[in-house]
C-alpha positions in Angstrom: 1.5 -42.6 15.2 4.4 -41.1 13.6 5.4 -39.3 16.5 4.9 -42.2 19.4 7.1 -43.9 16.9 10.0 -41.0 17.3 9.8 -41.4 20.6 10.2 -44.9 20.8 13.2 -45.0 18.5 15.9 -42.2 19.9 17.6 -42.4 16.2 14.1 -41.3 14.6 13.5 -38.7 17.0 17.6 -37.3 16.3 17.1 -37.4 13.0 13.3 -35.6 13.1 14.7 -32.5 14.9 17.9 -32.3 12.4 15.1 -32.0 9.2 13.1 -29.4 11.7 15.9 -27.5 12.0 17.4 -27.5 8.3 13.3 -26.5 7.5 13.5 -23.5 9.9 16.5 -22.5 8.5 15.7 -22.6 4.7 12.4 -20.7 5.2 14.1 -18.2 7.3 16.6 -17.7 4.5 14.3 -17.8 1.6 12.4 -14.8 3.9 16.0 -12.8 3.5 16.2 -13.1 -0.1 13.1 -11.3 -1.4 13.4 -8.0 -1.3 9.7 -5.8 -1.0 9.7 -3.5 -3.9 7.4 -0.3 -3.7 6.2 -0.8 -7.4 6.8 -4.1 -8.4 8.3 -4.8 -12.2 7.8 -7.6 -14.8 8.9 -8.3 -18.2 6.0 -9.9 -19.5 6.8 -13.6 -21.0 4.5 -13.0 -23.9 6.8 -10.5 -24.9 10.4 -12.2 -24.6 8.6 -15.7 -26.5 7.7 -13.2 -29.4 11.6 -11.6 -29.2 13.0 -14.7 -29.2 11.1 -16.4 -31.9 12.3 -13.2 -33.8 15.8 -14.1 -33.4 16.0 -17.6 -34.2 15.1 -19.3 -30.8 12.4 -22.3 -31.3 9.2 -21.9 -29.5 8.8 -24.4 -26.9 12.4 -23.9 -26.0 13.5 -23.2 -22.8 14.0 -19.4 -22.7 16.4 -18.7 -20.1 18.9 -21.6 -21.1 18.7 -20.2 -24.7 19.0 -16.5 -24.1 21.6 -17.0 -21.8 23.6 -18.9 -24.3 22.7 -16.3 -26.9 21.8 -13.1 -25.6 24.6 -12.9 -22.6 27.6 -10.7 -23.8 31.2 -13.1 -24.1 32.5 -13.9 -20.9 34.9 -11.3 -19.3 33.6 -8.6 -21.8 32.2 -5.1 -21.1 29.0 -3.8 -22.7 31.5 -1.2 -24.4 34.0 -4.0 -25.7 30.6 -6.4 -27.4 30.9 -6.3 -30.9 28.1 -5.4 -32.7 27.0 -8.7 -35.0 23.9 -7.8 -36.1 22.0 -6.9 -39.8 19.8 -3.5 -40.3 17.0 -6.0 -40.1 17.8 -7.2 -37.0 18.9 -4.0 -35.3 15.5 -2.5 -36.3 13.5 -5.3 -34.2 15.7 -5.0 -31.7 15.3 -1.8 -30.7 11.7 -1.3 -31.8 10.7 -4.4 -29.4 12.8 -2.7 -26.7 10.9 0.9 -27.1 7.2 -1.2 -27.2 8.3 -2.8 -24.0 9.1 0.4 -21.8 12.9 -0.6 -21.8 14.0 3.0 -22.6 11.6 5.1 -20.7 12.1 6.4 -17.3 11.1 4.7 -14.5 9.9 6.9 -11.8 9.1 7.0 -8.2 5.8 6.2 -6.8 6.2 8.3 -3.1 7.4 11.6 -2.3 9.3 10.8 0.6 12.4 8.0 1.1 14.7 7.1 4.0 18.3 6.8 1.9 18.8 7.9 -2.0 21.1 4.9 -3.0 23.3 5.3 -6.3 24.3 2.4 -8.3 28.4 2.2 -9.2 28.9 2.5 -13.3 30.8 3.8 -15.9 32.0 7.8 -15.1 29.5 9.0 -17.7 26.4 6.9 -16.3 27.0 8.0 -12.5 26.5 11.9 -13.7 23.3 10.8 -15.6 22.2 8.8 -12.2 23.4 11.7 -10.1 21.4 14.7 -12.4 18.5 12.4 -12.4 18.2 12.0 -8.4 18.8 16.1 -8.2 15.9 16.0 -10.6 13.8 14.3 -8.6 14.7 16.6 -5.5 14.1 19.6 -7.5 10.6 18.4 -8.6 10.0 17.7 -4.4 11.3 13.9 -4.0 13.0 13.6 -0.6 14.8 11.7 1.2 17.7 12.1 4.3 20.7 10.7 2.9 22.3 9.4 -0.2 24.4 6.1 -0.5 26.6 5.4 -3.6 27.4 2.1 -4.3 30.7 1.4 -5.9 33.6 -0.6 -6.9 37.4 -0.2 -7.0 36.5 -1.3 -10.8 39.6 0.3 -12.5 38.6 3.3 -14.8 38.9 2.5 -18.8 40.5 5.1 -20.6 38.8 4.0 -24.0 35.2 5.4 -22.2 35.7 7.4 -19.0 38.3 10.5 -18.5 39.6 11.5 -15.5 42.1 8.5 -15.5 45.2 10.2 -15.2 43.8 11.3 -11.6 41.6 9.4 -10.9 42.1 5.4 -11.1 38.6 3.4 -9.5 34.8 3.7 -10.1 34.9 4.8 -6.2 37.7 7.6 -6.8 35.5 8.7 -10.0 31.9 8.6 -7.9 33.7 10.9 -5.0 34.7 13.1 -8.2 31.0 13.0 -9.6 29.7 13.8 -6.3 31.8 16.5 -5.3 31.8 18.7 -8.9 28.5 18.4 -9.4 26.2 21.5 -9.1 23.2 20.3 -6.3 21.0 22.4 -4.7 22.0 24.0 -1.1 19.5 21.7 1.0 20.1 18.4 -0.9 24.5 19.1 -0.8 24.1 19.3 3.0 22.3 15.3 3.2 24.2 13.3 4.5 26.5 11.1 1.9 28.2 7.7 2.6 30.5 6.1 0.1 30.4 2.3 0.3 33.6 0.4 -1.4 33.6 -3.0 -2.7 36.6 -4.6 -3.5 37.5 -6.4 -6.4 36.9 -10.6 -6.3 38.8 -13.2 -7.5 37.9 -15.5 -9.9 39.9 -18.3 -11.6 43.0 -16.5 -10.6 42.0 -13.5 -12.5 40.9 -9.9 -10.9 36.9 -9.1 -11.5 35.3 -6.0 -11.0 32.4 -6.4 -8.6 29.0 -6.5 -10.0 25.8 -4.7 -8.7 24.7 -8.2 -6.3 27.9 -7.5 -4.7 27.4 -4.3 -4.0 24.4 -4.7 -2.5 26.0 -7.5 -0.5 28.8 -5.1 0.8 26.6 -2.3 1.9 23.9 -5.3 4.2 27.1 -6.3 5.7 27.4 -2.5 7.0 24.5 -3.5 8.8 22.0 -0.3 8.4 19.4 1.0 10.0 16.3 -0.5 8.4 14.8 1.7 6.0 13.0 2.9 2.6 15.0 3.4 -0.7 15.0 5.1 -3.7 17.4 3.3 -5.8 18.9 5.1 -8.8 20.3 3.6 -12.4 18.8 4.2 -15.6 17.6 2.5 -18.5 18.1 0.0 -19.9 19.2 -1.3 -16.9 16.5 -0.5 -14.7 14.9 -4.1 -15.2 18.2 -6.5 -14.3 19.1 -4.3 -11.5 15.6 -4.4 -10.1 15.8 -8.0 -10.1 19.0 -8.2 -8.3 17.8 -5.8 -5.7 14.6 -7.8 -5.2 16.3 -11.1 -4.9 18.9 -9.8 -2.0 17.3 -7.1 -0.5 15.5 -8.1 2.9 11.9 -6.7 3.7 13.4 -4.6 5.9 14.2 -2.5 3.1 10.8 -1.3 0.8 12.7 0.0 -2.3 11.9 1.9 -5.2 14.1 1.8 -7.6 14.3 4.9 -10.5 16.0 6.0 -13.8 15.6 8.3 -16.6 14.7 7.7 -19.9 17.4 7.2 -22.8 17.0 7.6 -26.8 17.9 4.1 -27.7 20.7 2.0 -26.7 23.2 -1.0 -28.8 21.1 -4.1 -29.5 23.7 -6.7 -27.8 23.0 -4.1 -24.7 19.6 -4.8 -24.9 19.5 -8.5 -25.1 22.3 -8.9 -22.5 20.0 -6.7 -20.2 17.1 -8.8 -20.8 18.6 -12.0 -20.8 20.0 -10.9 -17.0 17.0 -9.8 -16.0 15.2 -13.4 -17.4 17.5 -15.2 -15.4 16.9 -13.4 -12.1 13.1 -13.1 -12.3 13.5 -17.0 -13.0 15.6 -17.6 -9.6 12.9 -15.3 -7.5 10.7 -17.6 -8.9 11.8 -20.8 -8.2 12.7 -19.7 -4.7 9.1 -18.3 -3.8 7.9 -22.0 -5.1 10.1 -23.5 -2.7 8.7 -21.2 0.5 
């Protein structure tokens, strides 16, 4: 009936094909924006409620509007610049919940054998730590035919990263990384690409690129459709995960990798979760919406 009446009425037929169209289109972007993750990753909610009750935040509440008001480091801050505002108690559960939930030990890859090695952009220090890990895993028989690193003309801080006086990006310090470090014969002659994203603007103020755009950058090279082994290391693993999952098309099966570390800063911890919260939350509404 509904149809005999579109074709009676030219308007309601128009205006039919315009919603068919906007339909095709959403589902064909929601399809691009979940990634297909070789071992998938959750942080169970169980887990965050009883974190969060911890800390102050009401049960019922809605977690990811309370932990991103709380948990998020200030605006326009690094990880390094957070001030630490927390009691022995505090610190103690902190940490103790982070090391029961797997958030400092290392994630590692499920297969043997990957299309690309992709390294996340970060702080001087962290990029070695990625980089020894990956040659690691290619020591201990982990292959793959290329590496990628992801970066950003982030300027270098002098308060955490040397170099400086030579070298002034996150880009000009990955090269650096890359170059001095001691690999074995068969993995230094892979091929490596370096892939550069610009700093954005904001507000009128200069921002150093995050790892979404990064990602972003390197699909708008337009590769080759393949399998990744992703490298960062914890406690990132989980947020950057996320990220990856939410942009990465299923194109590109990804694993994504990092070692373990001894502890880490509890505002580090709770900005990491709270990121990761916030993402998983997005995936999800998006995959009710398909």
């Amino acid at each position: 009936m509904l149809f005999a009446t579109c074709l009676s009425n030219p308007i309601l037929l128009i205006i039919k094909c315009m919603l068919t169209r906007l339909l095709l289109i959403f589902l064909s972007t929601c399809s691009l924006i979940l990634g297909l993750p070789i071992q998938d990753r959750t942080l169970p909610e169980a887990a965050i409620s009883e974190l969060a009750a911890a800390l102050g935040i009401p049960p019922g509440s809605d977690l990811v509007a309370e932990t991103q008001k709380q948990w998020l480091r200030p605006p326009g801050k690094e990880r390094w610049e957070t001030v630490e505002n927390f009691s022995d108690e505090e610190r103690e559960l902190i940490l103790n919940w982070a090391e029961k939930e797997e958030l400092f030990a290392a994630w590692n890859p499920l297969h043997s054998q990957y299309d690309k090695a992709v390294i996340l952009g970060a702080t001087t220090h962290s990029m070695q730590t990625r980089l020894h890990y990956l040659i690691d895993l290619w020591s201990n028989g982990i292959r793959f035919s290329g590496i990628v690193w992801l970066t950003g003309d982030r300027p270098l801080d002098p308060r955490i990263e040397t170099f400086t006086d030579t070298h002034k990006t996150e880009s000009d310090a990955a090269r650096m990384v890359w170059e001095e470090a001691e690999l074995p014969a068969d993995m230094r002659s892979l091929p490596v690409t370096f892939v550069t994203t610009p700093m954005k603007e904001i507000c009128g103020k200069l921002v150093r690129p995050n790892t979404a755009d990064t990602i972003i950058t390197w699909l708008g090279t337009d590769p080759n459709p393949c399998t990744l082994l992703v490298v960062s290391h914890q406690p990132y693993c989980g947020y950057q995960f996320g990220v990856i999952k939410a942009l990465l098309p299923d194109e590109y099966p990804f694993d994504l990798v990092g070692p373990a570390i001894d502890n880490a800063s509890p505002s580090t911890v709770l900005d990491t979760v709270a990121r990761w919260m916030y993402v998983e939350n997005q995936i999800a509404l998006t995959t009710r919406a398909e």
